[in-house]
Backbone as CSV, one residue per row, in Angstrom:
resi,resn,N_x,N_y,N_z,CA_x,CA_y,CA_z,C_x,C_y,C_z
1,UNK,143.029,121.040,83.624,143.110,119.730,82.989,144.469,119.585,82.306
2,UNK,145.167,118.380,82.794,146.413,118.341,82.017,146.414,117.781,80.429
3,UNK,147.626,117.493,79.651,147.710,117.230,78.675,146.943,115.889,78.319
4,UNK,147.196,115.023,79.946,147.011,113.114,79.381,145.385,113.218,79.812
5,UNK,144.717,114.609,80.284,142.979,113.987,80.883,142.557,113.811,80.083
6,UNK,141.559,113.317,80.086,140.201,112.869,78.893,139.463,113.962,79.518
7,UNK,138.081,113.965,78.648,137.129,114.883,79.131,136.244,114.532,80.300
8,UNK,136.302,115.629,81.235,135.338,115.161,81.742,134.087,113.939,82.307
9,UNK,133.533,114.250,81.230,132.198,113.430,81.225,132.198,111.909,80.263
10,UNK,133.715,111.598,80.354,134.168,110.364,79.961,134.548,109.398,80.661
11,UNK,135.239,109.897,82.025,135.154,109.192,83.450,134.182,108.518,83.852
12,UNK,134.177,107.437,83.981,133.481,106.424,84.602,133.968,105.712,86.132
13,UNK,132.508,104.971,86.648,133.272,104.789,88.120,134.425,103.829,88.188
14,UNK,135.521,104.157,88.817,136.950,103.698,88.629,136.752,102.152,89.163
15,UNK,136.440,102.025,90.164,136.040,100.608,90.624,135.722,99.400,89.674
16,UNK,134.589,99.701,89.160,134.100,99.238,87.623,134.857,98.785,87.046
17,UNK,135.279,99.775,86.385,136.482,99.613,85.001,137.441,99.296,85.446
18,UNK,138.141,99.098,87.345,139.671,98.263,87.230,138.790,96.896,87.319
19,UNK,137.531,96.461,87.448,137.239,95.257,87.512,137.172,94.693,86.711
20,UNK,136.318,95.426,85.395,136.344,95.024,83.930,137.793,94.475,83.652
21,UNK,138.824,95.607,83.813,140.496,95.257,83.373,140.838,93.732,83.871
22,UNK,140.313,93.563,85.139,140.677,92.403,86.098,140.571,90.945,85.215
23,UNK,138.722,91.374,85.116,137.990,90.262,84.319,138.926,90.027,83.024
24,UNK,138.705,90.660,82.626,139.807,90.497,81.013,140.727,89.658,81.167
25,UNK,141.956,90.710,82.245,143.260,89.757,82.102,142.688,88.369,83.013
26,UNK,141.840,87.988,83.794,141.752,86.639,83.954,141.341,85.834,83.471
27,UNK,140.374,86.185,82.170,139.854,85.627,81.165,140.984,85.306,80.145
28,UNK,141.592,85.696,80.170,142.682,85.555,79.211,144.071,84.847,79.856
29,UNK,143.980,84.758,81.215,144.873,84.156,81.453,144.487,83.224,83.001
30,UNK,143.492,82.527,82.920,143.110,82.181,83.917,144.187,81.429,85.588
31,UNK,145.393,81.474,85.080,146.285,81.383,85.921,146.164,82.509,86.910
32,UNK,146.278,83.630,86.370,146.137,84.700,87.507,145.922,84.875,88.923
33,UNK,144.154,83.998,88.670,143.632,83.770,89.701,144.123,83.005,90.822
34,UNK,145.101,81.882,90.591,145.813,81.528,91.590,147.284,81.801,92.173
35,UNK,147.797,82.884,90.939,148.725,83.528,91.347,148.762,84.637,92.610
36,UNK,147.644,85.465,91.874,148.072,87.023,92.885,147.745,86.523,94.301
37,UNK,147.118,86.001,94.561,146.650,85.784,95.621,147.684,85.033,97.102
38,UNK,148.813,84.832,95.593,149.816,84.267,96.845,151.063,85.094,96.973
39,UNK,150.657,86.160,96.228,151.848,87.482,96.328,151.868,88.177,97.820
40,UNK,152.952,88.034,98.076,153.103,89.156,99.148,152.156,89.993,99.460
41,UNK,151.837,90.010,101.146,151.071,91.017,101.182,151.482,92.954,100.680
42,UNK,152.788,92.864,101.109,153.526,94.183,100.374,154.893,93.499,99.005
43,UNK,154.819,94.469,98.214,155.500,94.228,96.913,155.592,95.496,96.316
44,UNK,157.475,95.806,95.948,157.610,97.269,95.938,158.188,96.992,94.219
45,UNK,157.719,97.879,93.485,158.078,97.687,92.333,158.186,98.919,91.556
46,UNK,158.796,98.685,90.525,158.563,99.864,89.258,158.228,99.327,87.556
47,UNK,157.779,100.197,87.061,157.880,99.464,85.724,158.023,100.638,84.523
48,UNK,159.095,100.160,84.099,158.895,100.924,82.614,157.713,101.154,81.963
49,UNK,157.716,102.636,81.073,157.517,102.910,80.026,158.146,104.024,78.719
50,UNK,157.482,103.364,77.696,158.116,103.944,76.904,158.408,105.310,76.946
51,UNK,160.040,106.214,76.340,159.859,107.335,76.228,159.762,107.830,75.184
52,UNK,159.702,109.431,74.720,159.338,109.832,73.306,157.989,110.158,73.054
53,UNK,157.227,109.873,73.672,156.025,110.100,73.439,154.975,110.846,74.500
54,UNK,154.133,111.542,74.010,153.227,112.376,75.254,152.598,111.472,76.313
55,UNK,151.721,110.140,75.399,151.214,109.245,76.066,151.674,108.651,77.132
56,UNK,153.519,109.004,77.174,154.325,107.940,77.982,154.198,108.496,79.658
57,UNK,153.919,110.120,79.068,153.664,110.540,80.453,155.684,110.893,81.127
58,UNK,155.611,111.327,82.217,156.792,111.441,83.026,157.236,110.386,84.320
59,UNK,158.077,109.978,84.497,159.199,109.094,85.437,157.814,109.649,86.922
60,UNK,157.665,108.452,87.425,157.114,109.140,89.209,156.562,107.864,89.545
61,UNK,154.991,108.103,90.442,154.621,106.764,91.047,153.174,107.229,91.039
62,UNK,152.357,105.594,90.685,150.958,106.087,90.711,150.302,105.562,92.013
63,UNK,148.971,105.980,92.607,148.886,105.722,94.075,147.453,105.455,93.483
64,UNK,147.262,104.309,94.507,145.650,104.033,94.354,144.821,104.180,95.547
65,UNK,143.923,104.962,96.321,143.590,104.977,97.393,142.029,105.291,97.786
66,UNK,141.967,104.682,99.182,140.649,104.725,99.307,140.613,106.019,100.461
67,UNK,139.462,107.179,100.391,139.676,107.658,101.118,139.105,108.177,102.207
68,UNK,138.549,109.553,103.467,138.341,108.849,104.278,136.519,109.202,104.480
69,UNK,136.283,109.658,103.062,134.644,109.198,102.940,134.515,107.920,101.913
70,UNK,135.298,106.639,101.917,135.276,105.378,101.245,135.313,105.709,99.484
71,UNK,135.667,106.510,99.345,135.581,106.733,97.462,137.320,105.946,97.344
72,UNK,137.361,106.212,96.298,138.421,105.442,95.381,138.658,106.075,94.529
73,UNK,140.210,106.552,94.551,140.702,107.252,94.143,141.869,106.527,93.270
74,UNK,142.696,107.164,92.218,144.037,107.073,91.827,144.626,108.486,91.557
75,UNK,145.896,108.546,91.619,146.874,109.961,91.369,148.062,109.750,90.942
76,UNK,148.577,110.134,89.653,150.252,110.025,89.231,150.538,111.008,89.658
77,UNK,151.912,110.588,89.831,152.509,111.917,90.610,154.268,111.816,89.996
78,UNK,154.987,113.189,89.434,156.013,112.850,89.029,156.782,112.801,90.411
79,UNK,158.156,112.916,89.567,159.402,112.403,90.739,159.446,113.467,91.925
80,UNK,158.540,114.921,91.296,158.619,116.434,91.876,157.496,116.140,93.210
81,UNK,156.476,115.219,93.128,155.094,115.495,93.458,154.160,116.080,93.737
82,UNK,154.311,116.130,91.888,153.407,117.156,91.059,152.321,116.703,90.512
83,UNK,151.267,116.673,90.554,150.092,115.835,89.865,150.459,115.667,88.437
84,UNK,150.206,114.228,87.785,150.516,114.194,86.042,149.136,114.882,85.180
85,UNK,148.294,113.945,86.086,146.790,113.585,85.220,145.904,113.663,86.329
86,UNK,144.538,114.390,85.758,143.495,114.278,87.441,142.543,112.780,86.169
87,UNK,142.726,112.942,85.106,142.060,111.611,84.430,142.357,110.253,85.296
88,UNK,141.104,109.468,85.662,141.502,108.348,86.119,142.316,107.372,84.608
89,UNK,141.087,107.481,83.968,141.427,106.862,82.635,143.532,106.977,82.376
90,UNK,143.688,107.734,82.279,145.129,108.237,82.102,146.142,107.245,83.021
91,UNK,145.407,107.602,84.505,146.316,106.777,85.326,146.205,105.403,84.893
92,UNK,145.243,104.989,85.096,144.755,103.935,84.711,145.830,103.221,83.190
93,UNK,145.679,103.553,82.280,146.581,103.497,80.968,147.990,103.677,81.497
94,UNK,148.492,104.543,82.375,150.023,104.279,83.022,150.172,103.043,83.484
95,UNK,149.572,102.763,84.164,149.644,101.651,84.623,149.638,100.049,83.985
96,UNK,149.401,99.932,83.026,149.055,98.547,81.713,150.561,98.540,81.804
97,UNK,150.124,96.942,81.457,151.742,96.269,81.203,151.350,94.694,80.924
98,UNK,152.161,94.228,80.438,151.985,92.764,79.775,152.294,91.908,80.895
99,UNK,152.110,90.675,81.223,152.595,89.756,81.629,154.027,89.243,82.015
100,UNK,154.857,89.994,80.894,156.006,89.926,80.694,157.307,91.098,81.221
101,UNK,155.935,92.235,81.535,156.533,92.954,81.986,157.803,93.027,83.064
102,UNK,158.965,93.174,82.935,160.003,93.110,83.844,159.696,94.190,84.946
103,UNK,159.570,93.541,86.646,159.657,94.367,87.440,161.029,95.246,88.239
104,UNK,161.038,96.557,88.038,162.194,96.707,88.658,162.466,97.484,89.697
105,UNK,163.561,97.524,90.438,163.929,97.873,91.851,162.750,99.438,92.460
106,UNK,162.615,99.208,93.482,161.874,100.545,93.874,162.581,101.933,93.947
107,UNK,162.047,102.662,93.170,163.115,103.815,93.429,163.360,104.533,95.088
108,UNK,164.230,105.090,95.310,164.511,105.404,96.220,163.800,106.277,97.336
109,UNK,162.736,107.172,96.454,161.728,108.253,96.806,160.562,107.856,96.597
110,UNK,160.590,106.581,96.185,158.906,106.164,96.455,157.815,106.877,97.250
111,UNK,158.483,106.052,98.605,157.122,106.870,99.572,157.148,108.001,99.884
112,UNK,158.344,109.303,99.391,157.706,110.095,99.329,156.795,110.905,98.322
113,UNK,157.059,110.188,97.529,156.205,110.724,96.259,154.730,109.811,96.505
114,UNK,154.693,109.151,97.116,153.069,108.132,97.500,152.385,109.590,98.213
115,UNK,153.591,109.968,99.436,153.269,110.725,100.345,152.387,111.829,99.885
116,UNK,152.900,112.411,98.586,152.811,113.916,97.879,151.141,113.556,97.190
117,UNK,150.869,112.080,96.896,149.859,111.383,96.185,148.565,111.529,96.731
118,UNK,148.942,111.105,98.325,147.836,110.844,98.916,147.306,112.368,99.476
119,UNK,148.313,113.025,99.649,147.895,114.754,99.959,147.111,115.164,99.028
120,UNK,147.598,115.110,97.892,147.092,115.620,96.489,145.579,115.024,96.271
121,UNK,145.263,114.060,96.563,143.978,113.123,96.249,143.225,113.968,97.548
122,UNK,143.344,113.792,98.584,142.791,114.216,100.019,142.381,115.916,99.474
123,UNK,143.492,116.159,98.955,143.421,117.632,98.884,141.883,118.266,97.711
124,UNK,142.077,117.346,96.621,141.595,117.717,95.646,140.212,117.074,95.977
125,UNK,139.805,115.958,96.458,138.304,115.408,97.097,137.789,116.423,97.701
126,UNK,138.034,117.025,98.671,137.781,118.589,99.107,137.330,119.587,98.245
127,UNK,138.437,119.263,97.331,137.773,121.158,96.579,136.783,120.564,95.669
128,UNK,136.450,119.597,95.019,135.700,119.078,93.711,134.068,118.892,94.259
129,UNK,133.913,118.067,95.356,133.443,117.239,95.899,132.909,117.371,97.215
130,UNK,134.373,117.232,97.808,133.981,116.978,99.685,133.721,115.343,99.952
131,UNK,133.222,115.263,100.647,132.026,113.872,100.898,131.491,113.570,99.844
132,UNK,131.378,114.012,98.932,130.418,113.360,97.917,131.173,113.014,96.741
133,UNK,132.696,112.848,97.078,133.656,112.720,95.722,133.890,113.395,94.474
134,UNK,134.447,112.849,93.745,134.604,113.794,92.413,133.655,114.329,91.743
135,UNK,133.589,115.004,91.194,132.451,116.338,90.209,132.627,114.938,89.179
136,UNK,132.826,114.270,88.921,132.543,113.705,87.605,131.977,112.077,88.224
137,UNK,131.697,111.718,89.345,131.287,110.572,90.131,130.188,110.533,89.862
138,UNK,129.376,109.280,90.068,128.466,109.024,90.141,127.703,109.514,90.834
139,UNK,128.223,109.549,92.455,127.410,109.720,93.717,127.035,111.596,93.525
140,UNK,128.077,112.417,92.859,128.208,113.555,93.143,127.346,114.122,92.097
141,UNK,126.878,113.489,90.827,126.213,113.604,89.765,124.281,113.201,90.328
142,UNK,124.669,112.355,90.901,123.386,111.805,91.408,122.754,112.789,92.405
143,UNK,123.230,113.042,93.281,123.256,113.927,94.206,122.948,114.937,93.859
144,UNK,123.521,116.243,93.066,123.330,117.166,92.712,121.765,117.276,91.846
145,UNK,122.136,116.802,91.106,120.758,116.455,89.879,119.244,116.168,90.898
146,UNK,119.679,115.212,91.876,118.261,115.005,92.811,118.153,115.411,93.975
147,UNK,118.889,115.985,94.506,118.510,117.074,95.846,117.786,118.006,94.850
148,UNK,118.100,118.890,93.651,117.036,119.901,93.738,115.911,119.342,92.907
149,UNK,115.607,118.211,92.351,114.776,117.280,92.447,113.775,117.343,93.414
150,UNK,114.379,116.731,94.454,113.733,116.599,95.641,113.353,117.816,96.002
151,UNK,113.963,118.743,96.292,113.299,120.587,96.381,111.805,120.677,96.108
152,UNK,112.111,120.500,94.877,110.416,120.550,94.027,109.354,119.510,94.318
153,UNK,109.770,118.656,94.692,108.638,117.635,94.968,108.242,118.081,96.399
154,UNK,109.155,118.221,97.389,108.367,119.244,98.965,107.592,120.423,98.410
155,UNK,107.887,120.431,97.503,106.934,121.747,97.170,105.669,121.639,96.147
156,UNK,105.570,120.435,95.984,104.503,120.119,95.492,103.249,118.879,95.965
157,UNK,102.364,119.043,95.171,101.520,117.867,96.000,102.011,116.513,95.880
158,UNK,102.957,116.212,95.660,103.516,115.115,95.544,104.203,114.963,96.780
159,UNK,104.560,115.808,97.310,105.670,115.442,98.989,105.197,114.014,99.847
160,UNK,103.653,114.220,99.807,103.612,112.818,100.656,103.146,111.557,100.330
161,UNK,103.719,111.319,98.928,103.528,110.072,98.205,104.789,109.280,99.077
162,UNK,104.575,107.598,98.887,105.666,106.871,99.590,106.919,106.617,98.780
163,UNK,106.768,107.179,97.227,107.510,107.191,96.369,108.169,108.463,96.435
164,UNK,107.823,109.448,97.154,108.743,110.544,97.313,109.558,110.907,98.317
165,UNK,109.024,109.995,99.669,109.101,109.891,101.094,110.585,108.918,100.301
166,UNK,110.443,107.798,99.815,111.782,106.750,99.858,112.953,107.945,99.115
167,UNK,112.780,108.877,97.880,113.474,109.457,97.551,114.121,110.271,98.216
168,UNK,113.281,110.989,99.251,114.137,111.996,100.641,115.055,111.278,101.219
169,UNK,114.696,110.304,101.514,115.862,108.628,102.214,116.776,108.876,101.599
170,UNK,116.021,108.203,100.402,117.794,108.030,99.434,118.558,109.062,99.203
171,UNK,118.114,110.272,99.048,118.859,111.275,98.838,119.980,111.711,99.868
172,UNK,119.125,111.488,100.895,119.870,112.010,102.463,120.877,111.010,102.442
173,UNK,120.841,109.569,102.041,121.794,108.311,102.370,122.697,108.628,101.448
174,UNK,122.710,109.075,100.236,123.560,109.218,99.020,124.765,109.977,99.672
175,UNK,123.983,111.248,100.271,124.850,112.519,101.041,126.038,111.677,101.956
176,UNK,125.560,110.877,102.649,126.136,110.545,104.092,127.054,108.971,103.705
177,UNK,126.848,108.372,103.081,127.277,106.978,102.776,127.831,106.314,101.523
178,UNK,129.007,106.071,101.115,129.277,105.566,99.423,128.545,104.863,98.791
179,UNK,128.064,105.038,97.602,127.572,103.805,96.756,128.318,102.720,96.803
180,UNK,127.076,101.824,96.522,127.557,100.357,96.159,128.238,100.200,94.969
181,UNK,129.156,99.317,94.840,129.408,99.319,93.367,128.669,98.800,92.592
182,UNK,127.341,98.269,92.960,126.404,97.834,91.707,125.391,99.013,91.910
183,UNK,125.038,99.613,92.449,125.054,100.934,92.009,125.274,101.831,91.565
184,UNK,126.828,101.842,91.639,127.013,103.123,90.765,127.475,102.287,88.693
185,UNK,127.265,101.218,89.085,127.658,100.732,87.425,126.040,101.457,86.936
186,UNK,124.882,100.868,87.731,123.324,101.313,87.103,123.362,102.771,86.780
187,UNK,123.745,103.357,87.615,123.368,104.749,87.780,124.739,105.469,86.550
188,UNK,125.733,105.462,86.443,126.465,105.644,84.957,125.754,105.567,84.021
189,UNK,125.333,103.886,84.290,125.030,103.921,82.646,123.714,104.827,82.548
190,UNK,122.781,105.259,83.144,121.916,106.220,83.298,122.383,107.457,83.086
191,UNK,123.105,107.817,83.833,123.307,109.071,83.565,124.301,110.179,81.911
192,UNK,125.024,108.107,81.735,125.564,108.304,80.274,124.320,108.490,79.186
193,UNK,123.315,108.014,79.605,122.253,107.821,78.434,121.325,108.735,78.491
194,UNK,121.587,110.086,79.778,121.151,111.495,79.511,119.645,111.370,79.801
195,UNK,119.069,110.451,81.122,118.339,110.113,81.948,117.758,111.098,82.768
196,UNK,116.283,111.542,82.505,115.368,112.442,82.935,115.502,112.321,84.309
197,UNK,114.966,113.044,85.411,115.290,112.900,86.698,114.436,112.713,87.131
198,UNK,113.020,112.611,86.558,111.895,111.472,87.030,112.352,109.980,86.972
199,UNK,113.001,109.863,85.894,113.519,108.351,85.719,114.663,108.182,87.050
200,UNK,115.592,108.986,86.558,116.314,108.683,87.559,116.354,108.613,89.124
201,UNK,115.176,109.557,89.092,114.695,109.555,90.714,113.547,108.419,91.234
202,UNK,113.444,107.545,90.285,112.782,106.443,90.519,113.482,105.448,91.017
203,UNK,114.912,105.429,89.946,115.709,104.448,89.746,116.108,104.234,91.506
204,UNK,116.749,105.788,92.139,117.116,105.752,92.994,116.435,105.224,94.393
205,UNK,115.611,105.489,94.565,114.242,105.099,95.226,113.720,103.741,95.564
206,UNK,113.917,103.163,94.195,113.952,101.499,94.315,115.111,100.975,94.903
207,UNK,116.087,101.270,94.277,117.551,101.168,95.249,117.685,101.301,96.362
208,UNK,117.108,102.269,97.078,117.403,102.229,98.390,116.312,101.167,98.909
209,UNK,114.941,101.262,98.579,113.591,100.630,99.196,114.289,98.976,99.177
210,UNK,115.425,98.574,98.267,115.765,97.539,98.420,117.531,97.216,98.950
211,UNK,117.807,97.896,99.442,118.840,98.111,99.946,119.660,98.218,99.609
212,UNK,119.792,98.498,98.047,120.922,98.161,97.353,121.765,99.740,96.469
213,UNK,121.675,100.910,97.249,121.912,101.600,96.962,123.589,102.036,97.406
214,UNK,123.385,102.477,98.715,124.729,102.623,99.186,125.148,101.557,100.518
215,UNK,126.561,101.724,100.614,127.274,101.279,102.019,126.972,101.681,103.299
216,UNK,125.993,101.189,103.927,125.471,101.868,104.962,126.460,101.545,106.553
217,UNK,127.251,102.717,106.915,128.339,102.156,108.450,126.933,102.883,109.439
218,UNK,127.696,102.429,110.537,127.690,102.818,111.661,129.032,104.463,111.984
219,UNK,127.932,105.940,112.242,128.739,106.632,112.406,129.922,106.735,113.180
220,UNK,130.952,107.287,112.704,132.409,106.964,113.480,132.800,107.799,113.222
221,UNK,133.981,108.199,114.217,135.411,109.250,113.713,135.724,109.361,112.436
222,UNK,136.156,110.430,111.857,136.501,110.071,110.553,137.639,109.250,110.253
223,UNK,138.045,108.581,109.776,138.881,107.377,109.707,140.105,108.066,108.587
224,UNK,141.279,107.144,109.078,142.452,107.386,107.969,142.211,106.951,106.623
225,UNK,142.524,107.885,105.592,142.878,107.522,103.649,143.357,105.764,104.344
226,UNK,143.402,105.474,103.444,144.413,104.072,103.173,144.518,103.666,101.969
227,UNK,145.987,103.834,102.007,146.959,103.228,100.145,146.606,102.005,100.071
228,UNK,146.021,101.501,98.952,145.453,100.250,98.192,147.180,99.725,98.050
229,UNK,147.267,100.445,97.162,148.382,99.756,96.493,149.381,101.328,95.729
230,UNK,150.480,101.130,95.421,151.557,101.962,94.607,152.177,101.184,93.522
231,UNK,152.690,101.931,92.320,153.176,101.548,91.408,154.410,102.501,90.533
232,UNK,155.536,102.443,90.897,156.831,103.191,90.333,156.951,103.147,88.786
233,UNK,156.627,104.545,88.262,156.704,104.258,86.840,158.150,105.235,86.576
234,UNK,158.962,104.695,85.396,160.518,104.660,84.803,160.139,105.035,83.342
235,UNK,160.923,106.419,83.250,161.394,106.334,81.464,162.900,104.856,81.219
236,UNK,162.152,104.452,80.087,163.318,103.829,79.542,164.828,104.133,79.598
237,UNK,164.677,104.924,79.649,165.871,106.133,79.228,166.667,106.347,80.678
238,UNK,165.963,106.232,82.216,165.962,106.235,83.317,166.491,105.021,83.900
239,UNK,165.972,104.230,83.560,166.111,102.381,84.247,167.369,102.234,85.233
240,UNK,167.841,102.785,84.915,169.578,102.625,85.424,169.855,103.305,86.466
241,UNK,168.935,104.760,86.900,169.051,105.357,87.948,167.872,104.664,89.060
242,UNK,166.666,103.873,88.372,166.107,103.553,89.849,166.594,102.473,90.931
């Protein structure tokens, strides 16, 4: 854990909370909404922040990506591409900027430092996770906690209730397919509020019996990561070299 992570079990699903951010700044500035939308489909930028301070973090580029079991990822990465922060929260906070914020020129090593980003994210989904995303995810929290859940209920007289039959479903679908994002907001706040796994294995159960659990594809090749978006972050102190 680097200097800028938060703990652990403070991570929330990233999706969520850039939406919350979204909602905000359009609530507050309801122009927005007809702005971004007419931005370039590509737009290469950088943006200051302050230096002097730990919070400010180091000069590099943050990468936002989806990857190629559909999770959602972010990764700072300095100018070296070196991981800053595995905290989403962190990246997330690099990234804030006002309205006013001045955009400036792309540095020169951008994409390869995106490059170093998207390795690093690919790389680290693997060791944490796999398919089932980050150790601190929803899906991977859910998962763990109710597969051996589910263990015990085959092993008890309960296996062939239809309420335990939908939980084998869901469990198996959790494994194989991303949550929804209104799923995984329910299932957080559950699991923030330290949610028994009878409860929670109910919760899940209904979710699927109504379809509203995960993203259900059609099996395929495994498919390429794909970069959402990048963002060039500058010490003050720097500005002049990007």
């Amino acid at each position: 854990m680097g200097i800028l992570d938060d703990p652990p079990d403070t991570e929330i699903d990233l999706v969520s909370n850039a939406y919350q951010i979204w909602k905000n700044a359009t609530d507050a500035n309801p122009k927005l909404k007809t702005i971004i939308p007419r931005l370039p489909a590509v737009v290469y930028s950088t943006k200051a922040h302050p230096a002097g301070t730990v919070a400010a973090g180091p000069a590099g580029v943050l990468v936002y990506l989806n990857t190629t079991e559909g999770n959602s990822a972010l990764a700072w990465m300095d100018q070296n591409g070196n991981s800053v922060s595995e905290s989403q929260f962190a990246v997330l906070r690099a990234a804030e900027c006002a309205l006013d914020t001045p955009a400036l020129p792309r540095q020169e090593n951008h994409h390869d430092i995106v490059q170093s980003g998207v390795k690093h994210i690919m790389t680290e989904s693997k060791f944490v996770g796999g398919q089932l995303g980050r150790a601190s995810g929803a899906r991977f929290k859910t998962y763990e906690r109710l597969s051996e859940y589910a263990r015990q209920l085959r092993r008890s007289l309960f296996e062939s209730l239809p309420t335990s039959q939908a939980l084998f479903k869901a469990v198996e679908q959790i494994y194989r397919f991303p949550l929804r994002d209104s799923a995984k907001d329910k299932l957080n706040r559950q699991l923030r509020s330290s949610v028994q796994d009878e409860q929670l294995a109910e919760l899940v159960a209904n979710l699927y019996e109504d379809d509203r659990l995960c993203l259900v594809q059609k099996e395929q090749e495994t498919q390429e990561p794909r970069i959402i978006c990048s963002l060039g972050l500058a010490r003050l102190h720097e500005e002049d070299n990007v």
